[in-house]
C-alpha positions in Angstrom: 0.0 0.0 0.0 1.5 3.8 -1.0 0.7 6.2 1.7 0.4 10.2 0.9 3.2 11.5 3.2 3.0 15.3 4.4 6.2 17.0 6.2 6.5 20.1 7.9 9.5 21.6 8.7 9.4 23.7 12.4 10.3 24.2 15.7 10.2 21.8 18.7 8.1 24.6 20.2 5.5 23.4 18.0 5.7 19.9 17.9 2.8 19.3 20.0 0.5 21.5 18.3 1.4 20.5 14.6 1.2 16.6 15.1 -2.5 17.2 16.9 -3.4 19.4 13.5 -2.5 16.8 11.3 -3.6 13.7 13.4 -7.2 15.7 13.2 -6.9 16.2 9.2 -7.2 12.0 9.2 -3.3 10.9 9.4 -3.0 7.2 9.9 0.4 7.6 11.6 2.8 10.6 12.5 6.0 10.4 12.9 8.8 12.7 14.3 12.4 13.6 14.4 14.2 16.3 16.7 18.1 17.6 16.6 20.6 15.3 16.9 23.0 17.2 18.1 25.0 15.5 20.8 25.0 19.5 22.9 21.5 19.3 23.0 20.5 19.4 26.7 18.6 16.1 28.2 18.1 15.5 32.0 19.2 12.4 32.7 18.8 13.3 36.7 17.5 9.7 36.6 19.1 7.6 34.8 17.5 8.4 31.6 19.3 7.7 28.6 18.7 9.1 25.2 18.9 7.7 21.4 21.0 10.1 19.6 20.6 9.6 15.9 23.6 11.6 13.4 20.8 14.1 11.5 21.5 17.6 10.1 18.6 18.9 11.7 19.7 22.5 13.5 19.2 22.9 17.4 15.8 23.5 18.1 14.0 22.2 15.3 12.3 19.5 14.3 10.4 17.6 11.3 7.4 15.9 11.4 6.1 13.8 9.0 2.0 12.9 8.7 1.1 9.8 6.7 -2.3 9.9 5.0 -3.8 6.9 2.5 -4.2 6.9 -1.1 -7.5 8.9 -2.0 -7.2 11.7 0.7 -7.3 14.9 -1.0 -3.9 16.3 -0.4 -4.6 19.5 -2.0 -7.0 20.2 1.1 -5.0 18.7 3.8 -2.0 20.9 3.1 -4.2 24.2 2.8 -6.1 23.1 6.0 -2.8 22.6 8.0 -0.8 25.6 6.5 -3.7 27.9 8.0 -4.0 25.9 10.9 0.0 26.5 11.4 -0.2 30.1 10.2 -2.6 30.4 13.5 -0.1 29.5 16.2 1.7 32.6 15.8 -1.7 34.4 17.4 -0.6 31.8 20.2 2.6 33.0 20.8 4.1 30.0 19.5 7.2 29.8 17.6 6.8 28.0 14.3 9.7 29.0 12.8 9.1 30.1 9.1 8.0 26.5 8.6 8.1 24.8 5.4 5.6 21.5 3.8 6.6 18.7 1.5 4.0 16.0 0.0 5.3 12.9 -1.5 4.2 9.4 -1.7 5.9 6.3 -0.1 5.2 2.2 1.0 3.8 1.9 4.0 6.9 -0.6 5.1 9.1 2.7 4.7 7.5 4.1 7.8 5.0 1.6 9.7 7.6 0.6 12.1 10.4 2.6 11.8 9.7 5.0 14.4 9.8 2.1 16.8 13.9 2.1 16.7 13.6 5.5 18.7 11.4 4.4 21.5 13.2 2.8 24.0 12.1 1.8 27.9 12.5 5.3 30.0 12.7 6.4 33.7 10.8 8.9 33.7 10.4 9.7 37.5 11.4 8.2 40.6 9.2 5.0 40.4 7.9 5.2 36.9 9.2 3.2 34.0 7.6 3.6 30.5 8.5 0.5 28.6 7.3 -0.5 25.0 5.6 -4.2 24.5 8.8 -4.7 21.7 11.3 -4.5 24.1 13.1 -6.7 27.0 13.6 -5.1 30.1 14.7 -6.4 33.8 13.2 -3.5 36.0 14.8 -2.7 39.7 12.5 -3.8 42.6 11.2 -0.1 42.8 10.4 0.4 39.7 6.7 0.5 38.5 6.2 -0.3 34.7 3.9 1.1 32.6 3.7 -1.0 29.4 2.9 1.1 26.3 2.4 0.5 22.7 1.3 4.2 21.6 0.8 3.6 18.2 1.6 5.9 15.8 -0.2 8.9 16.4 -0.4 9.1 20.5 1.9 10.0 23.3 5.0 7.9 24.6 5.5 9.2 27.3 8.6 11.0 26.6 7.0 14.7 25.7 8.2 17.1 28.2 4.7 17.9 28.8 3.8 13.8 29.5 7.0 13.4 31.5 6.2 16.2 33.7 2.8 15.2 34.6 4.2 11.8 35.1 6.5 13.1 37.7 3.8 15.5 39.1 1.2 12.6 39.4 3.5 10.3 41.6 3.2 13.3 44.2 -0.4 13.9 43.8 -1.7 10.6 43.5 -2.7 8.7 47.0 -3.9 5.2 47.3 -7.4 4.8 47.1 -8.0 7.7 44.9 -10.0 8.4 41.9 -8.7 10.4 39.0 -10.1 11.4 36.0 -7.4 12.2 32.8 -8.8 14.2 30.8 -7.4 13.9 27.1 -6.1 10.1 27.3 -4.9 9.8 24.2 -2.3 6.5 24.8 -3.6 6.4 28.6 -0.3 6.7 29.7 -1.4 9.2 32.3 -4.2 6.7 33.9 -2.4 3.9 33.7 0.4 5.9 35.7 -2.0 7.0 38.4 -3.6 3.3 38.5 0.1 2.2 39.0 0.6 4.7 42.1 -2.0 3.4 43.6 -5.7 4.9 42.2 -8.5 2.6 42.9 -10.3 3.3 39.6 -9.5 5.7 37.0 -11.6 7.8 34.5 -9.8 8.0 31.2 -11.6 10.3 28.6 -10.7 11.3 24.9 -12.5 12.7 21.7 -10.9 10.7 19.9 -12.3 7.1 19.3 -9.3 5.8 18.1 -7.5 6.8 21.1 -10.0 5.6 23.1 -9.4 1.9 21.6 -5.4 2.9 22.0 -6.2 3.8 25.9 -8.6 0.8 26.4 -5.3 -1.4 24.5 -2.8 -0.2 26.5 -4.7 -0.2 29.5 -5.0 -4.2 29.0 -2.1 -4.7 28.6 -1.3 -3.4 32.2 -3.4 -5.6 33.4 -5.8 -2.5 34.3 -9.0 -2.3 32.4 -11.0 -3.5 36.1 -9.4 0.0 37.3 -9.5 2.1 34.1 -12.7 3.3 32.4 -12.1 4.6 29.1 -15.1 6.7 27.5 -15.2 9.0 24.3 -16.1 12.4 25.4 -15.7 15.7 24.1 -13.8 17.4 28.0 -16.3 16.4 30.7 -19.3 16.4 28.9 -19.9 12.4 29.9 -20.0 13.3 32.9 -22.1 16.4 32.3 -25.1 14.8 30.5 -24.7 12.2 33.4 -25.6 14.7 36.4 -28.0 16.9 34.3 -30.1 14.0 33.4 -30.0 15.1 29.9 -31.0 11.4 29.0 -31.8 8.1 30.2 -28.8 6.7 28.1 -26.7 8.5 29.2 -26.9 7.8 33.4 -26.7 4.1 32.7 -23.3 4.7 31.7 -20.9 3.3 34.1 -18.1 5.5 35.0 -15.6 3.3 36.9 -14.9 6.5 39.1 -17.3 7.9 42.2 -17.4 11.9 42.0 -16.4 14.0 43.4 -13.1 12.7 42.8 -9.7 13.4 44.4 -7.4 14.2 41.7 -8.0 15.2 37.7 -5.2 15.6 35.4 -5.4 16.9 31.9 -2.6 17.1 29.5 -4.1 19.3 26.5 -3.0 22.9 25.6 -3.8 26.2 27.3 -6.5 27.4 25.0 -8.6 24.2 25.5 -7.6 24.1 29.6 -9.3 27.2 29.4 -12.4 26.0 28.2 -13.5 23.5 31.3 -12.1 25.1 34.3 -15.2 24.9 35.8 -16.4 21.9 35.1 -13.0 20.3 36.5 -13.5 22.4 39.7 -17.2 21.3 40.1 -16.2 17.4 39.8 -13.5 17.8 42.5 -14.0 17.4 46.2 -13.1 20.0 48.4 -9.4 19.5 49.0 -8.8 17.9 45.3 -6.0 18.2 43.1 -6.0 19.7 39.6 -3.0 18.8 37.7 -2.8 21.0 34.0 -0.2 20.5 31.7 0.1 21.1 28.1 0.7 25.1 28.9 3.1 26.8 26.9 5.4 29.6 29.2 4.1 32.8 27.6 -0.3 31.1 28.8 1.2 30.7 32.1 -0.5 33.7 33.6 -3.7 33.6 31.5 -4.6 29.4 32.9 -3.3 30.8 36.6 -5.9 33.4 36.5 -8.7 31.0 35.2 -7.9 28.8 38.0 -7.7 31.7 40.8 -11.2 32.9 39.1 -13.2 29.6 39.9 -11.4 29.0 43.4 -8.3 27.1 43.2 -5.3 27.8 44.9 -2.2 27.5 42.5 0.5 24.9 44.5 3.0 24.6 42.5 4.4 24.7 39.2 7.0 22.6 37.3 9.1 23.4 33.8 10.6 21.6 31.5 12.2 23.1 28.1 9.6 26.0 27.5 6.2 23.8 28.8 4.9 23.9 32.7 2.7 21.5 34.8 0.1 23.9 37.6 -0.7 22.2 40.5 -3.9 23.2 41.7 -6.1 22.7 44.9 -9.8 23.2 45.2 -10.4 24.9 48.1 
């Protein structure tokens, strides 16, 4: 089978943003490649260690490549993602004069070869992310989370995953429920199950995420503790309390609101868009955990929090990205 493959050409600033855009446009896989420089800065506080593959990409950058099957109107994808890329920019973020290439390739030249790169990670005191492909002997401490991401969802490695990870094993408390809001892999709820959550919410737009989550989630040997469900936010458990339908209160949610802790790992301008509702499914006492903020919305999600009542307890940075830790009061 010849696939229709897309690149753009940009900023690791933007990574995040640009692979969403074209995963929404109907990509079947996306794939990307950072510097290689051997300068580049990597925290490796924990024994982390990091694939460094010879490239001529310059510090900073970063390609990313979207693969999209034979019929798809390319035409319309490329003038779809150029404006959606133009619009960053009104986002403060730095795309760097990108540039977009369309070609066509076998699927064999790409289906599996981003799996070279993706190797088993520490990526916090107790928390090991570890592809299906790949042996490992973990230490007595460690707690694995097995992962097979697919090609279009998140390893793990993302500064804005890895934070939460690390944020999450000080949040999370043994007996909790959590909700994660924006699953896509469920490497976030299968990281709080492993701390110790007694059920966890997992909740994506996406349905093939949500079959990626529900995957992933067996093959942790968690899908008793993890309930996956397609929803746009919190809107499940929105037409659940309102009654809006009959349907829609038979549908089991694993969790028992309020909850204790919710994480959600999207970008600012959507964070924005549910602080309330996050708030209103917390207990008194709960634990917001936001990630997914750029630097320069920093202020903007703090003051959306103060507005609805949380107290802001702490924030955490990585490369230009920062996890808010929030309490309901």
């Amino acid at each position: 089978m010849r696939w229709h493959e897309v690149t753009v050409h940009t900023t690791e600033e933007a990574i995040e943003m640009i692979s969403n855009f074209i995963h929404e446009l109907g990509a079947g896989g996306v794939s990307i490649e950072e510097s290689g420089t051997l300068n580049k800065q990597r925290d490796t506080s924990l024994g982390q260690w990091y694939e460094l593959p010879l490239n001529d990409i310059p510090e900073g950058r970063a390609v990313i490549k979207g693969y999209f099957s034979e019929g798809t109107d390319m035409d319309e994808v490329l003038k779809s993602l150029t404006q959606s890329v133009e619009q960053l920019a009104e986002f403060d973020i730095d795309t760097g004069n990108p540039t977009f290439e369309l070609q066509d390739v076998d699927d064999e030249d790409w289906a599996n070869a981003w799996k070279q790169y993706f190797k088993p990670l520490r990526v916090s005191e107790r928390l090991t992310i570890k592809p299906t492909w790949e042996e490992y002997t973990p230490a007595a401490d460690e707690l694995i989370i097995e992962l097979d991401p697919g090609m279009a969802f998140g390893t793990g490695t993302h500064a804005t995953t890895a934070l939460c990870l690390r944020t999450l094993e000080g949040v999370v408390k043994p007996g909790d429920d959590v909700i994660d809001v924006g699953t896509g892999s469920g490497v976030l709820a299968i990281a709080a199950a492993k701390l110790g959550a007694k059920r966890v919410l997992a909740l994506d737009l996406d349905p093939v995420a949500v079959s990626s989550a529900q995957e992933n989630a067996r093959l942790n040997g968690l899908q008793n503790q993890i309930t996956v469900k397609h929803s746009d936010l919190l809107q499940v458990l929105q037409e659940q309390t309102d009654g809006r339908s009959e349907a829609a209160a038979e549908v089991p949610l694993g969790v028992r609101l309020p909850v204790q802790v919710v994480v959600a790992n999207i970008l600012a301008e959507i964070i924005l868009l549910f602080v309330q509702d996050v708030y209103d499914v917390l207990e008194p006492g709960g634990t917001y955990v936001v990630s997914g903020v750029i630097k320069s919305k920093q202020q903007d999600v703090e003051q959306a929090l103060a507005a609805v009542g949380f107290s802001v307890t702490g924030q955490y940075e990585e490369q230009d990205w920062v996890v808010i830790v929030a309490r309901k009061h």
